[in-house]
Structures are given as C-alpha cells and as structure tokens.
C-alpha positions, 0 to 999 in steps of 0.5 A: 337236274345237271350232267356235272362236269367230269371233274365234279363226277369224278370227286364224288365217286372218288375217282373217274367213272369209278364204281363206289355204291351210292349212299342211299336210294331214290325214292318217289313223292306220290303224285309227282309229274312222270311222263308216261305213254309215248316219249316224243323227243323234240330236238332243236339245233341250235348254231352250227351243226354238221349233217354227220354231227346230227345223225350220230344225235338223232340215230341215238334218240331213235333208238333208245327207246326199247333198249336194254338201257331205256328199261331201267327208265321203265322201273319209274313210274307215276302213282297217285295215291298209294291205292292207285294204280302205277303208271310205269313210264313208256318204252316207246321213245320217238324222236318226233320233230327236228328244228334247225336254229341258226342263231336267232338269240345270238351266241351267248344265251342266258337266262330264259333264251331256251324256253324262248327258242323252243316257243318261238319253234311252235309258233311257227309250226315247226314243232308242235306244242306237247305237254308230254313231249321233252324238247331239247336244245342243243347249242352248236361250237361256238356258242356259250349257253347259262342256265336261268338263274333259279335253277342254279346250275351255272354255264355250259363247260364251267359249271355242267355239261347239260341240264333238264328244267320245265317251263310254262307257255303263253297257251299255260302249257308245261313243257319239259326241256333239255340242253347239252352242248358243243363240247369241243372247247371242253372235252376235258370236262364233258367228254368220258375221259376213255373216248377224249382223243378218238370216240366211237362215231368219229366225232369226240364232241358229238358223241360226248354230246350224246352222254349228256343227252342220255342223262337228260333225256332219262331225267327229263322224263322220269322227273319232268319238273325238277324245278316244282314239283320234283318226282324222284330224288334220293336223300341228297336231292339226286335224280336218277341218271345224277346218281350215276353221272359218268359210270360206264360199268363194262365198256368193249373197244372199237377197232380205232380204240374208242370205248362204248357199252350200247349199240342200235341203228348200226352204231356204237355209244358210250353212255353213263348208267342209269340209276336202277331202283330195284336194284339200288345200283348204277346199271347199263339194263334193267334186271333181268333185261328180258323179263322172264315169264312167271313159272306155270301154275301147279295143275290144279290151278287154271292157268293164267291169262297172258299178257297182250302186248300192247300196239302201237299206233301211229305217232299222232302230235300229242301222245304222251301223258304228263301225270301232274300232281294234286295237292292232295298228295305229299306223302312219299312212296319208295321205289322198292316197296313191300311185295308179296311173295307170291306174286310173279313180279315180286322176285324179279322187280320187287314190287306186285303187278 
C-alpha cells in the first residue's frame, strides 16, 4: 500500500536495491476487486510544478501501458469463484485527464484532503467521475501531505514515499487513488540512491516521483482496495510492487552518469521491479516477455484457431471495469495454480488459458 522509504526497503532487503528472494509468494482472495479492461489514470498537480517536471510524469504515464514492464501487472487477474473465468488485468493503460491544483487545501494535507481535492475536480467537470479509473495526486515542493489516519501510513518524507488507498464519492461511487510527491526535501529517502546527485531526465525529484508512481500505479490496480476488500497479498500483507520496493535489477547508464533500466517516448526511467507471480520473483518483465506461440499441432490434429488480437476503441469517459467482491467468496486462490501439461500456457505462464 506504501512506497517505503529507501532506508526501511534497504532494511528488509539487507541492503539498498539489493536482490535477496522474498520469503513467500503473493496469493489471490477470489472475488477481490482487480481493475481490469482499459486503465485510465488520472493525474492531478497539486502546488507547484514545472511544464518539464509534468512532462517527465505524463511521458512515463503514456507509455507504460504495453511495456515489458506493465506485463508483469498483466499476471494478476480478477476471479470469482474458482470455476469462473479469469479476468486478466488490461495493457491498455492511458492517461485519461490532467488537472491543475494550485493549492486549494493549503499546504499542509492531512487526513481526507486527497480524496476532497479529487471530488472537488469531478465536480467541476475537469476530471470525469471513473469507478475503474486510478487517480493520482501529486503533491508539488513545499507542500507536506499525511495520509488518513486509518490507513497508517504516516507522512510523505518521514514515514513513506507515496501511497494507494480507495475512497467513496457522495454519488456511492468507489474510486481507487494515489499520492507520490515532491521529493526534494527527501532525496535521501525516496530517491534510488544511483540517481540522487543527476537522474535520467535532468530533473533528481521528478524522475524519483516517477519510481513512486510506478509502484502505486501497479498497486493501484491490481489491489485497488487495499483498505477493504484486499485483492493480492503475501503471508505478510505485501502487495505486489511492495514486495520489490526499490529493486532496480540490471540498470545501464546514461552519458551524464545517471542510471535507468526502461525507455519509451524517447525517454529513460529508473523504476523498481514488479512483483512476478509465476515467477515468484522481482522482475523488470514479465517471462517470456514476448509471449511466444504454442508449438503446431502433430498432422493429425486440425490446427487450432489463432487468437484475434482484441481492438482498441477510442477512449470513451468510463472504460475500465472494477471486479468488486461478493460476499459469497472468501476462499483464497494462489497466483501459481495447478496446470495441465498439455496446455500451450502452462509451460510459459503456469496456469491454462
């Protein structure tokens, strides 16, 4: 639910991005709320910001989705019960609506500030009410930002680098949001101690913002309820992107010295790895990352029918699908169930499609 600080990540790895194995792998609670279909992400300025500063923020958002990186999120999926189908989560991620906020709640936000700044948007119109969208506030220099007091996860800088929570509208709508922040008054603690002095997009807070984001968003989507009805876990209570928090694995180096390990929209990142499920590993993509196509079939056997490659439409307000729970569904399922041999997913992904 919590991006740590570097310090707290370093502790339980034993040392600072290291690559000591998790203790246990993440497991899924049937019916738990996973955000599948189209990911709309909604980001929301909040203080001050730069034009740069929000391009570095909104090149990353728009292009995540179809990375090698987003396709470990697509391991997780939405089940109901164990005889229904699974619902795998999107790799069409899109950054749906921007929203400037010079400061409308002061700068100091405590408590239910957030969840107010974003109703506040859809009020107005800026930013359209989306019970499958994320929406994430990112607080600016200067202004300091403590989470609501239920979800114990303390103040931006002191006791995390950015969080993912759900909140209920006056309309009875559930959203799913986010906070990263400004990190400039805490580099030491939310920056990846390779990129502290010079970062890959010029800019040491905002591409530190953007690690943070990374985590939240994955979180944000695969346990979009993290506060209710929680979605994936390990034995320990960590979600996914928790479980590898700071963990670059194989980075390269830019010509100015500032390390990264993914590139889209001409630019370079240095974001954390994802939890991998089938894997039971931090990973930087999903394995094989290009899924490969099954073997053909022995003559005898009429060849199967391809898979179509679903279209895209254009981005309507609402789109993506929030798969809420039932009461009906308490049983956990884990993420690397039984498959048969003989079926073309199980030797790559561990389970039957």
């Amino acid at each position: 639910m919590t991006v740590p600080l570097l310090r707290d990540a370093a502790s339980m790895l034993g040392k600072a991005g290291g690559d000591a194995p998790a203790t246990s792998n993440i497991g899924y609670s049937l019916g738990a709320p996973v955000l599948t279909g189209r990911v709309n992400v909604y980001l929301i300025y909040y203080g001050q910001w730069t034009a740069a500063q929000r391009s570095v923020v909104e090149d990353f958002v728009s292009g995540v989705g179809g990375s090698a990186w987003w396709g470990i999120a697509r391991q997780y999926f939405f089940q109901q019960f164990e005889s229904s189908p699974r619902e795998s989560v999107s790799d069409d991620v899109q950054l749906a609506g921007v929203a400037l906020d010079g400061g409308s709640h002061g700068t100091a936000l405590s408590g239910t500030a957030l969840p107010e700044i974003i109703a506040a948007q859809i009020a107005s119109g800026r930013l359209p009410e989306d019970a499958g969208g994320v929406y994430l506030v990112l607080t600016g220099a200067g202004v300091a930002e403590t989470a609501r007091a239920d979800l114990g996860a303390g103040a931006f800088c002191r006791d995390h680098c950015g969080y993912h929570a759900s909140w209920v509208l006056a309309s009875g709508v559930r959203i799913a949001y986010g906070h990263a922040g400004h990190a400039g008054a805490c580099l030491a603690q939310c920056a990846p101690a390779a990129n502290q002095r010079v970062s890959p997009n010029g800019d040491v807070a905002a591409d530190a913002l953007v690690n943070a984001l990374a985590h939240v968003l994955a979180e944000a989507v695969t346990d979009p309820q993290p506060d209710g009805a929680r979605a994936w876990q390990d034995a320990d209570g960590s979600e996914a992107a928790d479980k590898c928090a700071f963990r670059f694995g194989a980075t390269r180096v830019d010509a100015r010295g500032a390390a990264f390990n993914v590139r889209w929209r001409g630019r370079n990142f240095l974001v954390q790895q994802n939890w991998d499920p089938a894997r039971a590993a931090c990973a930087l993509a999903a394995f094989p990352a290009t899924p490969l196509l099954p073997s053909p079939p022995p003559p005898s056997q009429p060849p199967e029918r391809p898979t179509a490659r679903p279209t895209i439409s254009p981005r309507p307000t609402r789109s993506a699908t929030v798969r809420r729970p039932t009461a009906a569904t308490a049983a956990t399922a884990t993420a690397t169930p039984t498959c048969s041999a003989d079926n073309p997913c199980c030797r790559w992904f561990h389970f039957d499609c």
